[in-house]
C-alpha positions as CSV (number, residue, x, y, z in Angstrom):
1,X,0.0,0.0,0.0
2,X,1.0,3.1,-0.6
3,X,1.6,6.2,1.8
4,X,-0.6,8.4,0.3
5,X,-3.0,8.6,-2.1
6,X,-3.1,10.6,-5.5
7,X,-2.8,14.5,-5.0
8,X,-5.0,14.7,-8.6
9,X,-3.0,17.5,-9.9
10,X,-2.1,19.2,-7.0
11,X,1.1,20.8,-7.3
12,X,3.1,23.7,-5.5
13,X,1.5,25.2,-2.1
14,X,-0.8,22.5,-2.3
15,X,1.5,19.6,-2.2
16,X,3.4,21.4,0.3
17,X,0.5,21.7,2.8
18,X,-0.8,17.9,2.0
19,X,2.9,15.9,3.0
20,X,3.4,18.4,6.0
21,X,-0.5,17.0,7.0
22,X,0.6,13.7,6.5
23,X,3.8,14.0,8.5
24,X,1.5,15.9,11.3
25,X,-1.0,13.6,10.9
26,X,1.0,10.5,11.2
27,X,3.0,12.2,14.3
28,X,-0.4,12.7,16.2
29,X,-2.9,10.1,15.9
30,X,0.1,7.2,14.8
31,X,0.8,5.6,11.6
32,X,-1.5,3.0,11.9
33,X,-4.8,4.7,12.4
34,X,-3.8,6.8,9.3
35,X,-2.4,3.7,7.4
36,X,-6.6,2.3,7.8
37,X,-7.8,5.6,6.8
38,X,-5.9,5.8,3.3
39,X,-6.1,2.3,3.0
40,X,-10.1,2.8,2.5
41,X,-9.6,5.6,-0.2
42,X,-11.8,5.1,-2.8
43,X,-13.2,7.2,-5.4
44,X,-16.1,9.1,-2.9
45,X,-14.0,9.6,-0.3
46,X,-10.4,10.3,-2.1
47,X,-11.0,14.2,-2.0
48,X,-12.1,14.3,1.9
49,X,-9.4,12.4,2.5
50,X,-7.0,15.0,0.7
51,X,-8.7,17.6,2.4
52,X,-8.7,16.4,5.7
53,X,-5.0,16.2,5.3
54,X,-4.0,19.3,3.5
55,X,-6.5,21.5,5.4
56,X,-7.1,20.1,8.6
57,X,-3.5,18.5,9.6
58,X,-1.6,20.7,7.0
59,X,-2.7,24.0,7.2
60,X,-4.5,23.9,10.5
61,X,-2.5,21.8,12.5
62,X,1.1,22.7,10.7
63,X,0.8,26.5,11.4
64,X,2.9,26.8,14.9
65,X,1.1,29.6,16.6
66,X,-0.6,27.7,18.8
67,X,1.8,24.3,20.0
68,X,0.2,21.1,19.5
69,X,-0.6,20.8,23.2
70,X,-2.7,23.8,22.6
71,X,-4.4,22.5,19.7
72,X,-5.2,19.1,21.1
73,X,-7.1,21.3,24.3
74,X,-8.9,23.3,22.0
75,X,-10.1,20.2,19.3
76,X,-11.0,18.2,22.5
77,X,-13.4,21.0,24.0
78,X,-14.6,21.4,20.0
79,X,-14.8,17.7,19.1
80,X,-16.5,17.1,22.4
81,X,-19.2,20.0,22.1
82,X,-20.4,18.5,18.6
83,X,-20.3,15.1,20.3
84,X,-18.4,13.3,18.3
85,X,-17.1,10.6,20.2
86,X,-15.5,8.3,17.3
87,X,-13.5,11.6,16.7
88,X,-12.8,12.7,20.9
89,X,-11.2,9.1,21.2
90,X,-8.8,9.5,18.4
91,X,-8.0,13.0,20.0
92,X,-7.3,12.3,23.5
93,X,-4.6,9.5,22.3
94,X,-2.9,12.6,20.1
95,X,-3.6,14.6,23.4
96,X,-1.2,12.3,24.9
97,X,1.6,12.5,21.9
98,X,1.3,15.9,22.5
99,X,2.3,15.6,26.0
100,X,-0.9,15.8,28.2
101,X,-0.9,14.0,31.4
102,X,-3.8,12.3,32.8
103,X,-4.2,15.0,35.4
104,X,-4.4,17.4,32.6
105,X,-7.0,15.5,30.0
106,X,-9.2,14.9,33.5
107,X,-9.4,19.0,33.8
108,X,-9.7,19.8,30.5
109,X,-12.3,16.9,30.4
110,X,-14.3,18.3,34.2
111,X,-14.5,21.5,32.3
112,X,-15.7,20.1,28.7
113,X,-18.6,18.4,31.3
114,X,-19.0,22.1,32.9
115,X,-19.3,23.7,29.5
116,X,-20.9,21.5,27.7
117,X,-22.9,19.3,30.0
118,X,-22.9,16.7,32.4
119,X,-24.2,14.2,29.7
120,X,-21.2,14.8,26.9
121,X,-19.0,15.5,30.1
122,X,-19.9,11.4,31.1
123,X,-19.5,10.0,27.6
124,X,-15.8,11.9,27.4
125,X,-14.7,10.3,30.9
126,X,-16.0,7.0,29.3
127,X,-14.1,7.4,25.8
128,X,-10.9,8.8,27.3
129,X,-10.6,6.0,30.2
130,X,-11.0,3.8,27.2
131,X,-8.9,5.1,25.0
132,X,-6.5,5.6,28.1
133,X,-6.5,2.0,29.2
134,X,-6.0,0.7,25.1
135,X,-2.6,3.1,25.3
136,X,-1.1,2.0,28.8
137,X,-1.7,-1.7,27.1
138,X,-4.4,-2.8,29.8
């Protein structure tokens, strides 16, 4: 398998921004989880793919005003809010590649609950300790 899909004429800026949003990509939520997601591109989903990476992991992501500890905070309060919990699992493991402790995701998750409800504020505590417990190897 390939590492990435087709570009479909994408050159300059654009080529740029898509390899620095793998590389980003790769580094946060781990080679294999991207690996499955390119492995399933297909003709639909090609160009979401290529924008999820360009946009979302190369422009987004890749632009270093904010660190990528900040960035996992702020897409954990976002992703959580929409309730999207497929989504908040994949970003608490990145919150821990980006160097959150558990002390830390438990605030930033007591205040998500605060914020945005005691309902989404259980379901988080559920999909973290899961996705906790899958990292430590339990």
């Amino acid at each position: 398998m390939s590492e990435e899909f087709e570009v479909r004429g994408k050159v300059g800026m654009d080529k740029i921004l898509y390899d620095r949003g793998l590389a980003k990509r790769r580094k946060v939520l781990g080679d294999s989880y991207v690996d499955r997601a390119l492995a399933n591109v297909n003709d639909f989903n090609r160009e979401f793919q290529r924008l999820v990476t360009e946009y979302c992991w190369g422009e987004v992501w890749g632009e270093e005003t904010l660190s990528p500890r900040e960035r996992s905070i702020l897409t954990l309060g976002i992703v959580a809010a929409l309730g999207k919990m497929g989504e908040f699992a994949n970003h608490v493991r990145g919150a821990q590649v980006n160097g959150l402790t558990s002390a830390e995701l438990r605030a930033v998750l007591i205040q998500i609950a605060v914020y945005c409800g005691i309902a989404v504020g259980a379901d988080c505590f559920q999909v973290a300790e899961r996705a906790l417990s899958e990292s430590d190897g339990r």
